[in-house]
N, C-alpha and C positions, 0 to 999 in steps of 0.2 A: 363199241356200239353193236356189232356184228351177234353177240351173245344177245344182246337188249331185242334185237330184233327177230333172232331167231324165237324168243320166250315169248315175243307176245304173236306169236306166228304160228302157232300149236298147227293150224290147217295145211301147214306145207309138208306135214311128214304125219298126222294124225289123223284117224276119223272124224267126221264134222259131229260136233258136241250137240244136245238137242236140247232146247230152251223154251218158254213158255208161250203160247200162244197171243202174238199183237197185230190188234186188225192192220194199223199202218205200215206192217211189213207190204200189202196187196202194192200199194200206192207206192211206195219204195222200189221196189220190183217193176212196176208198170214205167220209172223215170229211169231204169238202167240203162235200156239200148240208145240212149238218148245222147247227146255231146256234152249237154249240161251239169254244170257243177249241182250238184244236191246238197243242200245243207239241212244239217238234221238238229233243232233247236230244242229247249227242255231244260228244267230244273235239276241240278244232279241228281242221281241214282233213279232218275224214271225212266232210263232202260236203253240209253242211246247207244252205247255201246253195243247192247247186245244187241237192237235193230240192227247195225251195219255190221252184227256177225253173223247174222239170219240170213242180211245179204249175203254174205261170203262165202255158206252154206247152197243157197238158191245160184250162186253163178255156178259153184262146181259142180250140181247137179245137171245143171245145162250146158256142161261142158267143158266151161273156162278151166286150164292150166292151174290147179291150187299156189304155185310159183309166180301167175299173172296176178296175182292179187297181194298187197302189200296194208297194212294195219298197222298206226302208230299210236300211242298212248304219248300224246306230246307233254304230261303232267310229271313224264318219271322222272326223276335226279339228276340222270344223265344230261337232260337239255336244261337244267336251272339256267345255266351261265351264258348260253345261246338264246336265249328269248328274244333280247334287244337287236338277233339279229337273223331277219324272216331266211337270209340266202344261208343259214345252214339247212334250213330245208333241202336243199338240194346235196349235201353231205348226206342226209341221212337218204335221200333217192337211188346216188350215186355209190353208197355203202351196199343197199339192198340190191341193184342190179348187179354188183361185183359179186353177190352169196349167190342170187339166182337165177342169174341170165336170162331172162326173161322174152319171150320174142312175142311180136305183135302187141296188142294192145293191153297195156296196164291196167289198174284198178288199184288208187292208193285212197286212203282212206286216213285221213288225219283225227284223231280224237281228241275234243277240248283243244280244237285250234287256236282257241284267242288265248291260249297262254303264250304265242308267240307274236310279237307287235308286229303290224303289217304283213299278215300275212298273205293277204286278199293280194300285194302286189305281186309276190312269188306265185302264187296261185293261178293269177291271172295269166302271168307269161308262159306259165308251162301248158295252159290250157291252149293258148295259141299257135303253140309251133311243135308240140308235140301230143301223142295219140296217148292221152291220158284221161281216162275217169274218175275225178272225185269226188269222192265223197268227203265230206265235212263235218264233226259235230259242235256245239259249244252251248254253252249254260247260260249267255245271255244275250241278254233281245239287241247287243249292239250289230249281232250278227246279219239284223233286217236293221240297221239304221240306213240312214239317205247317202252317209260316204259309201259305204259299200255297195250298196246297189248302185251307187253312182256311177263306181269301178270294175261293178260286172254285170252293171245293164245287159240285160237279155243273155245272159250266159246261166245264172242261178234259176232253181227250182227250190223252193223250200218246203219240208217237212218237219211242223210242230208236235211234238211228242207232249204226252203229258203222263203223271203216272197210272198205273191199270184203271180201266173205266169198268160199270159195276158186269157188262159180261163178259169181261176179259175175266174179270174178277173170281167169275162163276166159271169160265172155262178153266184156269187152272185149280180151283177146289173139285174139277171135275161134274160137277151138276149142268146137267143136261138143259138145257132152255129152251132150243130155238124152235119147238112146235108149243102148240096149246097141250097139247096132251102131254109133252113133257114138264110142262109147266105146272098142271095139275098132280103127274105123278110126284113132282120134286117139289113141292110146295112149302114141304115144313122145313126142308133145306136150304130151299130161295129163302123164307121165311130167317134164318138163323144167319143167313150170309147176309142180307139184309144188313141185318143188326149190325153184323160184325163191321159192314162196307162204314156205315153210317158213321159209325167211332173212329176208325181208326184209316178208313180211307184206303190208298192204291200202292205204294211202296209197295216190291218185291220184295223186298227183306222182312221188313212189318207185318207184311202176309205169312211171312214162313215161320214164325214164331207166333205161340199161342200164349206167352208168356208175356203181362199188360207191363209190367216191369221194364221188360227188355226193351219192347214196341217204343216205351215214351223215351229211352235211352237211343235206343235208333235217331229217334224223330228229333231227339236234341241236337243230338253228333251231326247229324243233315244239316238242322239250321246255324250249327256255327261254323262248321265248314264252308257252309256257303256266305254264310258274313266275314267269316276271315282270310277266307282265302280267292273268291269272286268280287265283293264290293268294296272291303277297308283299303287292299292294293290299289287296285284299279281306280276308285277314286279318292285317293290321297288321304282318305278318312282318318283323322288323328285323335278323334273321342271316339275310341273303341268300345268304352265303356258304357255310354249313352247310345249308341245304337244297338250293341245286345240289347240293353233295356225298353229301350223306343221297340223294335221286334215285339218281343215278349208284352208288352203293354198292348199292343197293335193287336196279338190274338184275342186277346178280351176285348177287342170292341168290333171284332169281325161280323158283318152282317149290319151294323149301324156307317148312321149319316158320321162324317168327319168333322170336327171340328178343328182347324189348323190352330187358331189363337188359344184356344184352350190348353190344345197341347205343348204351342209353343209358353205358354206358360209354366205348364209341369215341371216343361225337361228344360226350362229358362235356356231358349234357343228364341231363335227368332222365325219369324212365319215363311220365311224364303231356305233356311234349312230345315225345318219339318219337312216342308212340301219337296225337297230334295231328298233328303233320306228317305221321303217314301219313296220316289221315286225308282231310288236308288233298290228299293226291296223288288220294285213293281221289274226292274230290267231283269234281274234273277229270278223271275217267275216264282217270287214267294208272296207277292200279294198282285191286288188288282182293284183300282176306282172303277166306278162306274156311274155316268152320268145321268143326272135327271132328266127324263126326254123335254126333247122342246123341238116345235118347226124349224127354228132358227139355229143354223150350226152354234153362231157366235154365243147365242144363249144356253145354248147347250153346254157348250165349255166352261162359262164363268158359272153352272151349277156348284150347287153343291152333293159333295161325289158319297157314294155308299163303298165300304170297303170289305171284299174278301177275300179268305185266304185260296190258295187253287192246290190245297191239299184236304183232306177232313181231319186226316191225320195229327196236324199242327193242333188243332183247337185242344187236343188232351193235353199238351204240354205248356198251355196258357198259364198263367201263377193264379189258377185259380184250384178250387174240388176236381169239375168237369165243366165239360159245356153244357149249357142247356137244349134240350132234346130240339124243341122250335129254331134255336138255333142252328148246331148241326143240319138239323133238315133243310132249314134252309139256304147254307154255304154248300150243301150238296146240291141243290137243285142251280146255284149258282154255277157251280164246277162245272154239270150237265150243259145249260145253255150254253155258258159261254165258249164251250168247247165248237158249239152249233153257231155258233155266231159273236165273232169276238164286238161288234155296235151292241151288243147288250145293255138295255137301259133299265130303269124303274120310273114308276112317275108318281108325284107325291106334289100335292095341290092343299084343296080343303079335308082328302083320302089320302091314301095312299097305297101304292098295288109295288106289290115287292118287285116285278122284273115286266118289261115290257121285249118283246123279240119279234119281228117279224107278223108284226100285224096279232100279234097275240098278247093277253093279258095273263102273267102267274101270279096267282095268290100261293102263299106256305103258308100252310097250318100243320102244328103236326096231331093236335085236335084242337077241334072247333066244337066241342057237343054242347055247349051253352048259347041257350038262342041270343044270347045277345049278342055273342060273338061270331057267329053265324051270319047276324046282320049285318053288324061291322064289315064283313070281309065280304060282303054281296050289294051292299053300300057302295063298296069301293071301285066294285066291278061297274057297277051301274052308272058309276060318275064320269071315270074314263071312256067306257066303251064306244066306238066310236061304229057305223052300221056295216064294215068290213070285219071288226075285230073278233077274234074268238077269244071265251073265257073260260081259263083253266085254272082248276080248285086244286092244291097239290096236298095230299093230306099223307100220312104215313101207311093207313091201311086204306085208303081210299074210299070207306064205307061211313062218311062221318056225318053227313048229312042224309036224311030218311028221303026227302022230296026235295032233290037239286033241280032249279028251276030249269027253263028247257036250253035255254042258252046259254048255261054255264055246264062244262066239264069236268065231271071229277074223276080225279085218277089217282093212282096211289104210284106213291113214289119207287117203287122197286116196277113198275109198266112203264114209268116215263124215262126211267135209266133203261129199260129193254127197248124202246123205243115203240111199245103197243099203245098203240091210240083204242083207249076203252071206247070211243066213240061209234066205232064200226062194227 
């Protein structure tokens, strides 16, 4: 083990390595000095790992002992055989204090924790009787379920990762944004990344090849990785076959209403494993319902849910050509909110208005230049509005209507990912 942990420990005898610019390192850093466990949640390969090396980078810069800091990759070979058993945790604590003698206060940092069962009890103990900081990461949402916050009431802080949002996106292609005038000068840049964000979405790796080939071979390897090795285990799943499939069918209806009995027709399953399989995609952050608003919680729930993916990336390797452009656009504007607010809703009556947030109404168009389609989606506005609400037109170039009336908003979808309100 002592080799295993020197390797993924580069920082105890190395220069700190430099990595790509993630706003949620600020808020990471801000929960260090803290007693609190940090948990860092996220779909594989959006970057959790290398947030908690950013950390490790920012404590040595402020001081900390490179030797006070310890980093585990709890997925490698070596612990296959220990998973079922959370107290070799403490092997692998009591192995690293023997290589670095360590004095004062620690910093271990577990990665892809939930491949070890109960870990949360180990975790807990050490956090009580000894002067340890953890950090935590893992790829599904059982991380926030009610056992575990049960068992570490008031001890956790959580941080959700997702993959690059579109000015991360633009800070590592290096284009400037964050004044007007920059915006102006980089426009036909923003303009290009744009495009590129649109298709193919936030993966780091995705990014770094310009090769559409390779990109949709990435974005496959992710989704089956993460089906065969985070959900078929973990939940005893024994039609391996039918849930690759059920995935893949699922990207081709991204952005529409669900229909469970339909489905459970196709995949001749029944409506109680549909809605579990989805389920099951929704805990590994590879999809997401979203419900019809209604005043009423209880009728809010028995909705019927709209489904997208929290990649863009995904929709190119659907079993179809491509996505369609309106679509795209609009599973991107989806990714956007919900990151802003995960109660994200839509409402859909005699109208219907694609996403409802916080007192606001979004229409997607990725164009609307036909007036009758114009009406349609200011119809819609006019149905829901309520005398609080604001109404926002999400177009792709944002210039799609000549005379937008006075109380609706248009904006173009590379301002509303910058987060500029054309309003002001």
């Amino acid at each position: 083990m002592k080799e295993v942990l020197i390797e993924q420990n580069p920082h105890w005898t190395q220069p700190p390595k430099t990595y790509a610019h993630r706003e949620a390192l600020a808020k990471l850093v801000s929960y260090l000095p803290l007693k609190h466990i940090i948990t860092i949640t996220g779909i594989r390969r959006c970057g959790k790992s290398t947030l908690a090396k950013m950390a490790i980078n920012h404590l040595i810069e402020q001081g900390t002992a490179p030797t006070n800091i310890l980093f585990v990759n709890l997925e490698q070979p070596i612990f296959l055989e220990y998973r079922h058993q959370p107290q070799y945790l403490q092997t692998v604590i009591d192995t690293y204090k023997t290589l670095c003698n360590p004095s004062g206060r620690i910093f271990v940092i577990f990665d892809e924790v939930q491949f070890f069962e109960n870990w949360q009890v180990f975790v807990k103990s050490k956090y009580e009787i000894e002067d340890i900081k953890f950090i935590i990461t893992g790829s599904n949402s059982s991380m926030l379920s009610a056992e575990i916050n049960t068992l570490l009431t008031g001890r956790t802080l959580t941080l959700h990762l997702t993959p690059f949002n579109f000015r991360e996106y633009l800070h590592y292609k290096g284009i400037a944004h964050d004044t007007e005038i920059q915006r102006i000068q980089n426009r036909i840049q923003i303009e290009i990344a744009k495009e590129e964000y649109l298709n193919w979405g936030g993966f780091y790796e995705v990014m770094e090849t310009n090769d559409p080939i390779i990109k949709k071979d990435l974005l496959n390897s992710y989704a089956k990785n993460i089906i065969y090795r985070d959900i078929v285990p973990r939940f005893k799943i024994r039609q391996t076959e039918i849930i690759e499939r059920l995935f893949y069918y699922l990207l081709g209806q991204a952005t529409q209403t669900l229909n469970y009995t339909e489905l459970a027709n196709l995949f001749e399953m029944s409506d109680k494993s549909i809605k579990e399989y989805i389920s099951h995609f929704e805990n590994v952050f590879l999809f997401k319902r979203i419900d019809n608003f209604h005043t009423k919680p209880k009728e809010r729930l028995k909705s019927v849910k709209k489904l997208y993916v929290l990649d863009n990336g995904f929709l190119q390797v659907a079993p179809k050509n491509s996505p369609g452009l309106g679509q795209s656009l609009e599973n991107l504007v989806f990714c956007h909110l919900y990151q802003q607010n995960p109660m994200l809703t839509y409402r859909k009556a005699q109208y219907e208005v694609d996403f409802y947030s916080q007192q606001t109404l979004y229409q997607v168009a990725y164009q609307i230049n036909q007036p009758k389609t114009q009406q349609r989606e200011l119809n819609a506005f006019a149905h829901f509005k309520q005398p609080n609400d604001r109404c926002v037109l999400i177009t792709y170039t944002g210039i799609e209507i000549e005379q937008t009336p006075a109380d609706i908003q248009e904006q173009s979808i590379d301002n509303l990912l910058l987060n500029i309100d054309e309003s002001e």
